[in-house]
C-alpha positions in Angstrom: 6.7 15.7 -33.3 7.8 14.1 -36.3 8.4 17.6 -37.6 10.8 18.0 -35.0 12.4 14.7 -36.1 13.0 15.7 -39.1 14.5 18.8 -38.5 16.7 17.2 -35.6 18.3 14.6 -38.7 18.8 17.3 -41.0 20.8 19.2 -39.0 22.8 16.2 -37.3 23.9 15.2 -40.8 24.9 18.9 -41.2 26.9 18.7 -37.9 28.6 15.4 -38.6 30.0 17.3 -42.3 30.9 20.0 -40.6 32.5 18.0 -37.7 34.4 16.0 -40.2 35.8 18.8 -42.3 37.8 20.5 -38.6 39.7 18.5 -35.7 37.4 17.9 -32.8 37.5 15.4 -29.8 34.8 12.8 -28.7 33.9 15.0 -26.4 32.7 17.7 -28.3 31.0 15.8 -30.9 29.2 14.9 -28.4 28.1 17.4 -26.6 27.2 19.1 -29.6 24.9 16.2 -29.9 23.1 16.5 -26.9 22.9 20.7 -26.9 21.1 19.8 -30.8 18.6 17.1 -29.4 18.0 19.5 -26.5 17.3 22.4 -28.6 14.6 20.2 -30.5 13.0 19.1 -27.6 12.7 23.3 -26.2 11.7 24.3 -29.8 9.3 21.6 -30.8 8.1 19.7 -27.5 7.8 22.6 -25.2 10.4 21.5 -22.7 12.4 23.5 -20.2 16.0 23.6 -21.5 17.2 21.6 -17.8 15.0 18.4 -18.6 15.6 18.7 -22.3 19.1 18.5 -21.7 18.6 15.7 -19.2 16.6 13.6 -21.5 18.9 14.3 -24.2 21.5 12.8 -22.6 19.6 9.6 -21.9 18.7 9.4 -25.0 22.0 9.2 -26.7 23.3 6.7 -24.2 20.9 4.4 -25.1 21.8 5.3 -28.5 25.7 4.3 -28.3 25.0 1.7 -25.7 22.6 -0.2 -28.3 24.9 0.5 -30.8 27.9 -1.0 -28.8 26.1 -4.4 -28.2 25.3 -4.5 -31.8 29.2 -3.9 -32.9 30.2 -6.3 -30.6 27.8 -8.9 -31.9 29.0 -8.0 -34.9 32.8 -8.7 -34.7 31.9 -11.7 -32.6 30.3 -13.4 -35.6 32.4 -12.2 -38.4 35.9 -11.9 -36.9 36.8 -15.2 -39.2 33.9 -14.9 -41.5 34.9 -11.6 -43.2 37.6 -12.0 -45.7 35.5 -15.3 -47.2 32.4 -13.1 -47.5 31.0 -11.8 -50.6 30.4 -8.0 -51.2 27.0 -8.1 -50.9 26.9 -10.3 -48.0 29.5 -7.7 -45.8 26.7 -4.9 -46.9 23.8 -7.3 -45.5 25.5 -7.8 -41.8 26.2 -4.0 -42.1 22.2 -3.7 -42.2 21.6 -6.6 -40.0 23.9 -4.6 -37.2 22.2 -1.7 -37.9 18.5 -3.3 -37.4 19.9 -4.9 -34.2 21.1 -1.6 -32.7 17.6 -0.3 -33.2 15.9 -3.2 -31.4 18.0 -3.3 -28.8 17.3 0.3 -28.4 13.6 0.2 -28.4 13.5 -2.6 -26.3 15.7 0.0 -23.6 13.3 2.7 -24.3 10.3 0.8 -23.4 12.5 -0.7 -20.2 13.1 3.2 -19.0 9.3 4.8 -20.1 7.8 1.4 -18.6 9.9 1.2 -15.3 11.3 4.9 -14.8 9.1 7.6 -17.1 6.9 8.8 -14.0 10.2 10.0 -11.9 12.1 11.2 -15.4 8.8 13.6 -15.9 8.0 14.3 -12.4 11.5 15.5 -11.3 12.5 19.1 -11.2 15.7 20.5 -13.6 18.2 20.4 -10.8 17.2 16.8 -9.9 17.0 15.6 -13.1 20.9 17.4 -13.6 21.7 14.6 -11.1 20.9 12.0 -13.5 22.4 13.8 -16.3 25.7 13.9 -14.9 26.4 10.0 -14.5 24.8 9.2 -17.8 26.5 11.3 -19.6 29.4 9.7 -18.0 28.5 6.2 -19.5 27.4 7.9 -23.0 31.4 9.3 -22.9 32.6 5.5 -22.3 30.9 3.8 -24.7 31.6 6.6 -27.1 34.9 6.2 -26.9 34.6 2.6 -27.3 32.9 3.2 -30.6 35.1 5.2 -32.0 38.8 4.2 -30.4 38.8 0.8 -30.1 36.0 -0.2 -33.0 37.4 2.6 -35.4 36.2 3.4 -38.8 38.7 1.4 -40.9 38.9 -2.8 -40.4 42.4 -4.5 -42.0 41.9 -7.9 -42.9 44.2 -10.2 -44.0 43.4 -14.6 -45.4 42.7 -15.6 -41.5 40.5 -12.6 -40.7 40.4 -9.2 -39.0 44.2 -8.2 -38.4 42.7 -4.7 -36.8 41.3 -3.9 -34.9 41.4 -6.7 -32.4 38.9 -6.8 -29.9 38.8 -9.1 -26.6 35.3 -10.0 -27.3 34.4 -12.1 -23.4 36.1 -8.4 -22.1 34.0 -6.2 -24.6 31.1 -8.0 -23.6 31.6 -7.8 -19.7 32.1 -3.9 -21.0 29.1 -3.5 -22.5 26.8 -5.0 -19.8 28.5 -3.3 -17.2 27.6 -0.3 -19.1 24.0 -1.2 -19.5 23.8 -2.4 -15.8 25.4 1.4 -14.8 23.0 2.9 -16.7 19.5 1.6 -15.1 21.3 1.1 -11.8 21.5 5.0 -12.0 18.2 5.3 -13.6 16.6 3.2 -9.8 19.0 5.5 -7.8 17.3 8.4 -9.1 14.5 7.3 -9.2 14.6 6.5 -5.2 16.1 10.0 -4.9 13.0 11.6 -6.9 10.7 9.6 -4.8 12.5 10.8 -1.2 12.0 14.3 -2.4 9.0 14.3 -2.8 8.4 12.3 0.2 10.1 15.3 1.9 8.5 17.8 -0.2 4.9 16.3 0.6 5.9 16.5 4.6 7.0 20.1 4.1 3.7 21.2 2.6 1.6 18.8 5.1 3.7 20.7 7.7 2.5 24.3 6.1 -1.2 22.9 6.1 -1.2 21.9 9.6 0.7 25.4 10.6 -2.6 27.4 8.5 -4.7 25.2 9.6 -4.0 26.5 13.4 -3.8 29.6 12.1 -7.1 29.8 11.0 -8.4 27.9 14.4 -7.3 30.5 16.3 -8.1 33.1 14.2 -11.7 31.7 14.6 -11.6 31.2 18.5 -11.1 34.5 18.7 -13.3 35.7 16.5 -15.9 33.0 18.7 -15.2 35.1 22.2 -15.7 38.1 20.8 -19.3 36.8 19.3 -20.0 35.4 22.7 -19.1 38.4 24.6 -21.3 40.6 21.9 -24.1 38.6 21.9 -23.8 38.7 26.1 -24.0 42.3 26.5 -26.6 43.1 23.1 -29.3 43.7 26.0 -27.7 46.1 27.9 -26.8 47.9 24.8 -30.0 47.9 23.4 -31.0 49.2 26.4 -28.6 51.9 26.6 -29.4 53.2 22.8 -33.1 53.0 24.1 -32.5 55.5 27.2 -30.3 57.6 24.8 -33.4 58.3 22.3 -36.1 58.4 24.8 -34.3 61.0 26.2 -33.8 62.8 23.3 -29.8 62.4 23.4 -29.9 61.6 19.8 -26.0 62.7 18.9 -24.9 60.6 21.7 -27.2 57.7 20.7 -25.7 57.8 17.2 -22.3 58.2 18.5 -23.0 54.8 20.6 -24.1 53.1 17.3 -20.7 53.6 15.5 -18.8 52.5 18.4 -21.3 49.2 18.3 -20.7 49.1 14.4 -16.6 49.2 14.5 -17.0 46.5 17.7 -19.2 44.9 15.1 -17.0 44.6 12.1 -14.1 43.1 14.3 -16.3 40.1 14.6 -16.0 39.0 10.6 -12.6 39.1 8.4 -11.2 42.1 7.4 -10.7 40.5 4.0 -13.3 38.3 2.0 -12.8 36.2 -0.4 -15.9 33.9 0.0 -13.6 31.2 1.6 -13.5 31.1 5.5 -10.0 29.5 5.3 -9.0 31.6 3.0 -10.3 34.8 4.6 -9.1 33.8 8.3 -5.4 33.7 6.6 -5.0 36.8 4.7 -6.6 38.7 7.7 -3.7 37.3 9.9 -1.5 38.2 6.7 -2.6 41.9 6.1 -2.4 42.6 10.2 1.4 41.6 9.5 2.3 43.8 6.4 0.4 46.8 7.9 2.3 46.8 10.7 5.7 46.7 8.3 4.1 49.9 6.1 3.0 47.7 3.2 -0.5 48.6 1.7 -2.3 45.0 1.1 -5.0 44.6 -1.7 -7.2 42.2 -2.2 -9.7 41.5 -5.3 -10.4 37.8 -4.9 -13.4 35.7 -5.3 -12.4 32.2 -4.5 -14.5 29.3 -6.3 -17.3 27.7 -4.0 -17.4 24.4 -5.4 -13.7 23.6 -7.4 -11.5 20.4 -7.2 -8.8 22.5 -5.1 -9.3 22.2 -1.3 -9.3 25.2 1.0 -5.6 23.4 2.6 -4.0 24.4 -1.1 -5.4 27.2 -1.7 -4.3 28.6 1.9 -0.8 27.3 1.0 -0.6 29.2 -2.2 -1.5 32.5 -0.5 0.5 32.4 2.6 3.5 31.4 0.6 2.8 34.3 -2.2 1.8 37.1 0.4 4.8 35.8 2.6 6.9 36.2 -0.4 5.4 39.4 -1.1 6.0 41.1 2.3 10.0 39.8 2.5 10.1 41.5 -0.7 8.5 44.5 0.4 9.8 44.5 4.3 13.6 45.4 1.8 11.9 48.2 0.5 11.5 51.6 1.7 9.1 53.4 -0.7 8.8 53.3 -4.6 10.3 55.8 -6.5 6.9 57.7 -6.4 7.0 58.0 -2.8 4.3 55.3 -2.8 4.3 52.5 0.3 5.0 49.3 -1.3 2.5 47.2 -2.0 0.8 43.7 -2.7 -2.4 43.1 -5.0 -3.8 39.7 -5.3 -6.8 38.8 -7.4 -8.3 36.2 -9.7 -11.0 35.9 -11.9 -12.8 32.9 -13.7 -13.3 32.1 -16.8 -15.0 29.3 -17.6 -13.4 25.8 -16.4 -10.3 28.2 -15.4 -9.3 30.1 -12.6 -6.5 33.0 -13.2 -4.8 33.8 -9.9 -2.2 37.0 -9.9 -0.2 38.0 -7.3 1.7 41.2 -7.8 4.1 42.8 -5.1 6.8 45.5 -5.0 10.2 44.3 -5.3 13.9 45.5 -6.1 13.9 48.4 -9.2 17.3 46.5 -10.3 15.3 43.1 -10.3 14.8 41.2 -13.8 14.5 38.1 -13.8 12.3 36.2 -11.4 14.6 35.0 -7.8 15.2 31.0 -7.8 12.9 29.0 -6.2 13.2 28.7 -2.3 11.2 26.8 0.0 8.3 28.8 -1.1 7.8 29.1 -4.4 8.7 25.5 -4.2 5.0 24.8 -2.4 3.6 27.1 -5.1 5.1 25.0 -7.7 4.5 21.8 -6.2 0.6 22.8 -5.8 -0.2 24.1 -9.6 1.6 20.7 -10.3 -0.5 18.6 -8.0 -4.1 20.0 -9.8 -2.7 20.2 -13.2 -2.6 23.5 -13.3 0.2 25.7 -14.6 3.0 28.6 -12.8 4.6 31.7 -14.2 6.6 34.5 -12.5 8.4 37.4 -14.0 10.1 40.6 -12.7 10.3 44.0 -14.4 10.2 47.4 -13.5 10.6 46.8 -9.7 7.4 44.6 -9.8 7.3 40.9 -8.7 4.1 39.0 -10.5 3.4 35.4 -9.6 0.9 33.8 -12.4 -1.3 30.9 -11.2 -3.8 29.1 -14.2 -5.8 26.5 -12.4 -8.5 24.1 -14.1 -11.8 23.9 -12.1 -12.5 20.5 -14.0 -10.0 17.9 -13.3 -9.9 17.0 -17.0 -9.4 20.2 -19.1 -6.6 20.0 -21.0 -6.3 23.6 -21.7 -5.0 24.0 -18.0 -1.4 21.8 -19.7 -0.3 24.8 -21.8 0.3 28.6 -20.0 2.8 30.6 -22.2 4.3 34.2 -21.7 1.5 36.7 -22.5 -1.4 34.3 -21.6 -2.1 35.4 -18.2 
């Protein structure tokens, strides 16, 4: 971190010289400031360039806005003041603004991490783009302010400051309003961040509830057909006992199979040792063999793990749903192989690995933006801790899933490219 500081004012003095030395507006000085902060915050503190963006642009309006109150106190004390002042004392005030822009702005920074730093780190890029956009609106103003109306260069004359001359009640009202604009924006989005994921939480309560009577019926079924086997065990008992005492033994055997396949309809084609889990992907893999997609599973779900059955179902009917959409586009692979979906996991020690890999367009590289969906997915891994990844390459779609079976391991906060 302080690394990253370090770098972040070494270059921003190399930006303002260059800067100076060429004509540029306001507007790109400062937008060259916030892509540099950003860029620090990717490189050092492992951001994703949306948020870093975002936060850089809060960040430097609470910057200039500090730094606007402290001008303005500034003037307001030594507008008359000035020309009588000695050298040394004009250097002091210079240091005394300076110190009061920096209090002001910690005293800002604690307001926003103490009132508004859960919703800042919850929020997803495109929300947070929402904040972005009005606060960097306010950043513009008050930059503008510092530099157009406060200037570089003060005239004095025996009375005081000749230029520039500043309506200091007006300023003030200014600045305030600024201030009040930026938290007002801050609690709007931070009721906007809390409605989406109030409507975000519905959606995936929704998607539980819809599994959930999935794997009901699933197990009704699955009830009958144990009830009507368990009926009529006598009379085939009795049958297979005619058959050999007669000495039919071909037929006898030929009756067994028949009683094995009824058999194996009573338990789920696919087992994962989850009933939940096992009651959905048998619904799922009826589905993608009847659209011609081969469905593979190699999965051993945790017994006893912090994750309940409801999320795990909603990762897995999201990924495979994904997965045959994908797939239902596809005719056959260039090898003249049906298209496919593999899921599997493995554990290894506090962590569960779960892979998802399914056929997808040849022409595909970069993984498709979330939908409704991946979303869920997202919005699950975030819930335990745990940590997402999805890539596309070589007409394969693979969905990355690194869950922490202990709520507290805190190797489940990092999951770089080539982990998985």
């Amino acid at each position: 971190m302080w690394s990253g500081g370090a770098v972040y004012l070494l270059l921003s003095l190399f930006l303002r010289l260059a800067l100076r030395q060429s004509l540029h507006t306001d507007l790109l000085s400062l937008l060259a400031d916030i892509c540099l902060l950003a860029s620090i915050g990717c490189l050092f503190l492992g951001r994703r360039p949306g948020s870093s963006f975002s936060c850089s642009v809060l960040a430097l309006s609470a910057v200039y806005l500090c730094t606007g109150i402290a001008q303005w106190a500034s003037f307001w004390l030594l507008a008359d003041r000035l020309p009588r002042l000695p050298l040394p004392l004009v250097h002091l005030s210079d240091i005394l603004r300076e110190l009061l822009a920096l209090l002001l702005f910690l005293l800002l920074a604690w307001v926003i991490l103490r009132f508004f730093q859960k919703s800042i780190a919850s929020a997803s890029q495109s929300v947070l783009f929402l904040l972005a956009v009005p606060v960097f609106f306010i950043t513009l103003v008050e930059q503008l302010v510092l530099h157009q109306i406060y200037g570089d260069t003060i005239v004095l004359d025996g009375q005081g400051i000749v230029s520039p001359v500043i309506d200091h009640p007006e300023m003030l009202l200014l600045q305030l309003f600024a201030c009040a604009c930026l938290l007002l924006s801050l609690t709007a989005f931070q009721k906007l961040s809390a409605a989406l994921l109030a409507r975000q939480t519905i959606c995936l309560l929704e998607q539980q509830a819809r599994e959930q009577e999935i794997y009901i019926h699933e197990a009704m079924l699955r009830d009958q057909k144990t009830r009507a086997f368990r009926h009529d065990i006598k009379n085939h008992l009795l049958i297979l006992a005619q058959l050999l005492k007669n000495g039919q033994d071909t037929q006898a055997y030929t009756y067994l199979r028949g009683l094995q396949e009824d058999l194996s309809q009573l338990s789920a084609p696919i087992h994962t040792g989850n009933a939940a889990a096992d009651a959905l992907l048998g619904s799922k893999a009826a589905v993608a063999e009847q659209k011609g997609i081969d469905l593979y599973c190699q999965l051993s779900l945790p017994k006893a793990s912090p994750i309940p059955d409801a999320d795990w179902c909603i990762v897995l009917a999201n990924a495979v749903d994904n997965g045959i959409c994908a797939c239902d586009t596809l005719q056959s692979t260039e090898q003249g192989q049906k298209p496919y979906i593999h899921i599997q996991g493995r554990r290894k020690g506090d962590l569960f690995l779960l892979i998802v890999e399914n056929s997808c367009d040849p022409h595909l590289t970069a993984p498709p933006a979330d939908g409704i969906g991946l979303s869920n997915i997202r919005a699950v891994a975030e819930k335990h801790k745990g940590a997402f990844q999805n890539k596309a390459s070589d007409g394969v779609y693979r969905l990355d899933l690194l869950f922490p079976l202990s709520p507290t391991d805190p190797r489940s906060r990092s999951f770089g490219p080539g982990q998985a």
